[in-house]
C-alpha positions in Angstrom: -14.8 -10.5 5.7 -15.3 -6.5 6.0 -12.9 -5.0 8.5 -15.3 -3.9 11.0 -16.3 -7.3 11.7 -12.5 -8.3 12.7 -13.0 -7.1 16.3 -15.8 -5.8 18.2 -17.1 -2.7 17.8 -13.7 -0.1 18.6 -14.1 2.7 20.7 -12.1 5.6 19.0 -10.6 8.9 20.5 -10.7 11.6 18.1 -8.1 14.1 18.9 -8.9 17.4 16.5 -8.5 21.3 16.1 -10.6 21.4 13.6 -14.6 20.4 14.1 -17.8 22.2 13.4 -19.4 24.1 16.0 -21.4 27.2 16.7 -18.5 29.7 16.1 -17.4 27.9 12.8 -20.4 25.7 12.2 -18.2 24.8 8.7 -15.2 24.0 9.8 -13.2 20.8 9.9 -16.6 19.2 8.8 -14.9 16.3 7.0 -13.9 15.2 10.3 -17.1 14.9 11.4 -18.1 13.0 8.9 -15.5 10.5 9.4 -17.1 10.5 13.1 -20.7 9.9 12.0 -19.9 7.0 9.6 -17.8 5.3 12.3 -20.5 5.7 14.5 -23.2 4.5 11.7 -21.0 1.2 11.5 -21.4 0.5 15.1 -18.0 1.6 16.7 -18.0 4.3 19.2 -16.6 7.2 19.0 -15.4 10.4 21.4 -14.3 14.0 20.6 -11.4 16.0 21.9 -12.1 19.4 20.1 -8.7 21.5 20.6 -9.5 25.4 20.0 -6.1 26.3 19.3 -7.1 28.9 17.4 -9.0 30.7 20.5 -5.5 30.0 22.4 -2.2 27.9 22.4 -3.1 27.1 25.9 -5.5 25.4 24.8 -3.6 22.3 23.8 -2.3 22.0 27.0 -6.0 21.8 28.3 -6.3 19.0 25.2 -3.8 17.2 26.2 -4.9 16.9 29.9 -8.7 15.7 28.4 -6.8 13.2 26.4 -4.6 12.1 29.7 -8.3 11.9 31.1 -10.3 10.1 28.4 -7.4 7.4 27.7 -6.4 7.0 31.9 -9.6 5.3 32.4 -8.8 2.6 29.4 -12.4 3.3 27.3 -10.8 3.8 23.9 -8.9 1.2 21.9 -7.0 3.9 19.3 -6.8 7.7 19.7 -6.7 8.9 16.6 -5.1 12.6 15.8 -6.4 14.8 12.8 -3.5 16.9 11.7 0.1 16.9 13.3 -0.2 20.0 15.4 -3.3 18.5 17.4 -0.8 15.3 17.6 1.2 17.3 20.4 -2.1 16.5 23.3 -1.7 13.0 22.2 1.6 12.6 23.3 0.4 12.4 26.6 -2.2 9.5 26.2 -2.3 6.7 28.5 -1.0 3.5 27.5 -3.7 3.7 24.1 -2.1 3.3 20.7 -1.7 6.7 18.7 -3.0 7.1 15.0 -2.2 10.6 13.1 -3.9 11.6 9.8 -2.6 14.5 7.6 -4.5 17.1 5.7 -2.3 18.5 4.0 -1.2 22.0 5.6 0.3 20.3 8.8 3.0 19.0 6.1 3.1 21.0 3.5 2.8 24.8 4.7 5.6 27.0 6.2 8.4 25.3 8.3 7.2 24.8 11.8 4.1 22.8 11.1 5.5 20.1 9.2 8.5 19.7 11.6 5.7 18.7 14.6 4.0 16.7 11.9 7.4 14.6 11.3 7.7 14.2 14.5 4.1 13.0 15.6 4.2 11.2 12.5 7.5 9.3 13.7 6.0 8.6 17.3 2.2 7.4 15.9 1.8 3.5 15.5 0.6 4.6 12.3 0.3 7.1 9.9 -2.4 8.4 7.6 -1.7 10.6 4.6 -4.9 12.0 2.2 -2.4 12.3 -0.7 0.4 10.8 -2.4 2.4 14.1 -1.5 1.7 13.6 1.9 2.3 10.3 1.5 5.6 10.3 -0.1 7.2 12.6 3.2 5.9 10.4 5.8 5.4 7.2 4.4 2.0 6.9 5.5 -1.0 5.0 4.6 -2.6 6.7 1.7 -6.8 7.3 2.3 -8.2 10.2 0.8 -10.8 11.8 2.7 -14.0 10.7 1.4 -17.0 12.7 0.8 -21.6 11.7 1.9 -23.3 11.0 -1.3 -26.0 10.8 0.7 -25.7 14.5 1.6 -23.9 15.9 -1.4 -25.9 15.0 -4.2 -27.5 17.7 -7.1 -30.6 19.5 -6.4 -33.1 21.2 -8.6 -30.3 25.1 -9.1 -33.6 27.2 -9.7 -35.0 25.9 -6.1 -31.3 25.8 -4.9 -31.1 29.7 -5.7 -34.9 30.3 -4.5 -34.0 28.9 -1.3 -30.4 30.8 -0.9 -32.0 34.6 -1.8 -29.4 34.6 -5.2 -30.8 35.7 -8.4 -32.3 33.6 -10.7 -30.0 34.6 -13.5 -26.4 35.1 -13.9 -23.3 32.9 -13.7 -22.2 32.0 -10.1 -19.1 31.1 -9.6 -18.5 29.5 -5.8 -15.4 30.1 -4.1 -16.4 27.9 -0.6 -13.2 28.8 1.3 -12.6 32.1 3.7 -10.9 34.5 1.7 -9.2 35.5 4.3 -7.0 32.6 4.5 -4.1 33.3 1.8 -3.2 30.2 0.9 -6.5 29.9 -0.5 -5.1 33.3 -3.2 -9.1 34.4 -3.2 -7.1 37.1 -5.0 -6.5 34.8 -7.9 -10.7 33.8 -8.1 -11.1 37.3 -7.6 -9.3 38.7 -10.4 -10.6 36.0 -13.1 -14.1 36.8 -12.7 -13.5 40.3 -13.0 -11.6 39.6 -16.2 -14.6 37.4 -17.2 -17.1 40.8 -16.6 -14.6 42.6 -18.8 -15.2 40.1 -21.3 -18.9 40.6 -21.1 -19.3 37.3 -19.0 -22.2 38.0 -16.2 -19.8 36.1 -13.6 -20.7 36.3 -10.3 -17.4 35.5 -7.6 -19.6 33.8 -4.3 -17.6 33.1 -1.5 -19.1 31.0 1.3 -17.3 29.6 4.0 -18.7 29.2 8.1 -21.7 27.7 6.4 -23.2 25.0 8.2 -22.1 21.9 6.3 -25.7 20.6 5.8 -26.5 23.6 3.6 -23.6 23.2 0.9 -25.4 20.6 -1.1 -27.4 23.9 -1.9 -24.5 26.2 -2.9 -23.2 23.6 -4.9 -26.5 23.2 -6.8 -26.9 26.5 -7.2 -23.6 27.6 -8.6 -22.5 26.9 -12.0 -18.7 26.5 -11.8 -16.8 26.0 -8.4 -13.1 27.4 -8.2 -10.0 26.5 -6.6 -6.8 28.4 -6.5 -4.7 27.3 -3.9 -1.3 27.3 -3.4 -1.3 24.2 -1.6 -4.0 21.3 -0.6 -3.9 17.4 0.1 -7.1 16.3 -0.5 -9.7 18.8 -1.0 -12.8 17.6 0.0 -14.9 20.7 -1.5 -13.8 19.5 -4.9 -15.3 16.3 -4.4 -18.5 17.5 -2.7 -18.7 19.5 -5.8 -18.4 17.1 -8.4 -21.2 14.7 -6.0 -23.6 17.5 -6.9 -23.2 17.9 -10.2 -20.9 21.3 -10.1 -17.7 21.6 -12.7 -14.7 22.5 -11.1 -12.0 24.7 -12.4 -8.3 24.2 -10.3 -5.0 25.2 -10.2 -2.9 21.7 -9.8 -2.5 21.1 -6.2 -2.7 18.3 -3.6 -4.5 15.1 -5.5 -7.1 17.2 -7.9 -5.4 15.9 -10.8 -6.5 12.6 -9.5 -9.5 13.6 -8.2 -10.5 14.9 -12.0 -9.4 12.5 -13.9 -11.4 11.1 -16.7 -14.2 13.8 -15.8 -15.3 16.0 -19.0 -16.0 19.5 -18.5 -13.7 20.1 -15.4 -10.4 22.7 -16.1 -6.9 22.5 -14.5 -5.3 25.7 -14.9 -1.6 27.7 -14.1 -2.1 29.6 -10.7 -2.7 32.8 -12.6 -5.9 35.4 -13.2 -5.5 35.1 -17.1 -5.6 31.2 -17.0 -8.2 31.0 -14.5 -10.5 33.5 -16.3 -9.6 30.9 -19.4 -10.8 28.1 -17.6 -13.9 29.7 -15.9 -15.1 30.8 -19.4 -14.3 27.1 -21.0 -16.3 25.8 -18.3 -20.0 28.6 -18.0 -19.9 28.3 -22.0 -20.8 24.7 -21.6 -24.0 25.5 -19.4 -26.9 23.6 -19.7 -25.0 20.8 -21.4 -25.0 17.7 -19.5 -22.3 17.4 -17.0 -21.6 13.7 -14.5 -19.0 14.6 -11.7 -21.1 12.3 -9.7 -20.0 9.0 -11.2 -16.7 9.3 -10.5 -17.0 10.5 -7.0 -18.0 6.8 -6.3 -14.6 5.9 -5.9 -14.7 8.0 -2.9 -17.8 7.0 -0.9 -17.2 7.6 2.4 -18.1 4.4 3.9 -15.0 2.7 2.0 -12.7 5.9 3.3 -13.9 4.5 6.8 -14.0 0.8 6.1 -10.2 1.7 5.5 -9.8 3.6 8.8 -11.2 0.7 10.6 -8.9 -1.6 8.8 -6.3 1.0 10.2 -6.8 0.6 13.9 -7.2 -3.6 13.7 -4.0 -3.9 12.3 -2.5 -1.2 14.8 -4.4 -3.0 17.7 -3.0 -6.5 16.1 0.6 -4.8 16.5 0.1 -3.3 20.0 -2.4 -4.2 21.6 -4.5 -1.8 24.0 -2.8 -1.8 27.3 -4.8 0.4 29.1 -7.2 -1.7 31.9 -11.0 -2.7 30.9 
């Protein structure tokens, strides 16, 4: 029996900082997804959207819309996205707590992962989206998934047509804000330059704030995709990537070994210029060769990464029961 059909349909709180909108109609779009599918199975499902990064006061303001939401008893589980957000959830009402890691909560600087400890240790359960994340917290291990419905190849030449890039040329897609140093868009930067000086026609396209429904086209219309982070837990670019068709070159972090594995034509590099350039070239010399990232990404259909959410809250709600009034 699937796990959705253990209960009735759940009403779920989703407690987040991250979550597209018009500001950053990119970010935190994985969450959304996670929403939609929940929703497409027939459960119901809330936002809290926490704009911490606008101001810290606003998790106070979170947490009094999650006092609100939970005090009138609609929602079976509140379920946190990353351990910073988890600090408005302390102050649910009587509604068990579920906390999923990305990967930065626990594994950047020193504060962050100290609140995610401690939200983690609090939550009636814990979700980790890889085995790094895992192995701190002892969580359940679900890598976030990625639509095959939405992230699947298109035609590059109409891909580029309908993106104003040229029609020629090596692109290579960098789809996080270089801004953000952990990303090292330093790193991306300097390999394709090296690549120029090697008589390579690289092209370095960054793209981040994008709409999420318009990546399936940047990831047509690229031929390599590059990631050179120093840290990550489950990056969901790399698998929306390989769902379209688009190699990716890596430095080793978070679960992209696993993520990679048994897929021909992909690279996994040392965090440096010279062997990310290496990779880069290994990977645009094999253009118009056949290349099936696809296949493997079945493995992480989002409709099972939810069936296993679901499967989440019924045992929680098996454990401890909502206690909050009808």
């Amino acid at each position: 029996m699937s796990t959705q059909l253990l209960r009735p349909p759940l009403s779920v709180l989703f407690v987040t900082a991250m979550y597209p909108h018009a500001e950053q109609p990119g970010n935190g779009a994985f969450v959304m997804h996670q929403a939609e599918q929940l929703r497409a199975l027939g459960h119901h499902v809330d936002i809290v959207h926490v704009r911490g990064y606008q101001s810290r006061w606003n998790y106070v303001r979170g947490a009094a819309e999650v006092l609100r939401a939970t005090w009138v008893g609609r929602h079976d589980v509140v379920h946190v996205h990353y351990g910073l957000t988890g600090l408005c959830a302390l102050f649910r009402w009587r509604t068990p707590m579920v906390v999923t890691l990305h990967g930065s909560d626990m594994l950047e600087g020193r504060l962050q992962p100290l609140v995610s400890k401690l939200i983690s240790a609090v939550a009636d359960s814990t979700i980790a989206v890889s085995p790094a994340i895992a192995g701190r917290t002892q969580g359940t291990l679900i890598p976030c998934g990625v639509d095959l419905e939405r992230f699947r190849p298109a035609d590059p030449a109409h891909a580029r047509s309908r993106l104003g890039l040229a029609p020629d040329g090596k692109y290579v897609l960098f789809p996080f804000d270089p801004s953000r140093r952990v990303k090292r868009y330093d790193i991306a930067e300097g390999a394709v330059a090296l690549l120029r000086q090697r008589g390579v026609d690289a092209m370095l396209l960054p793209v981040w704030n994008v709409a999420n429904e318009m990546m399936p086209l940047y990831y047509s219309a690229a031929d390599a995709m590059v990631l050179c982070s120093d840290t990550e837990g489950s990056p969901t670019s790399v698998k929306e990537a390989l769902a379209c068709n688009l190699p990716v070159v890596s430095t080793d972090v978070g679960d992209v070994r696993t993520i990679l594995r048994g897929i021909d034509g992909t690279e996994i590099c040392e965090p440096s210029v010279s062997a990310v350039a290496a990779g880069l070239g290994r990977v645009l010399q094999r253009a118009g060769r056949v290349f099936d990232g696809r296949s493997a990404m079945r493995r992480y259909d989002q409709r099972s990464t939810v069936q296993a959410l679901v499967g989440v809250y019924c045992s929680v709600l098996r454990r401890a029961p909502r206690l909050s009034p009808s």
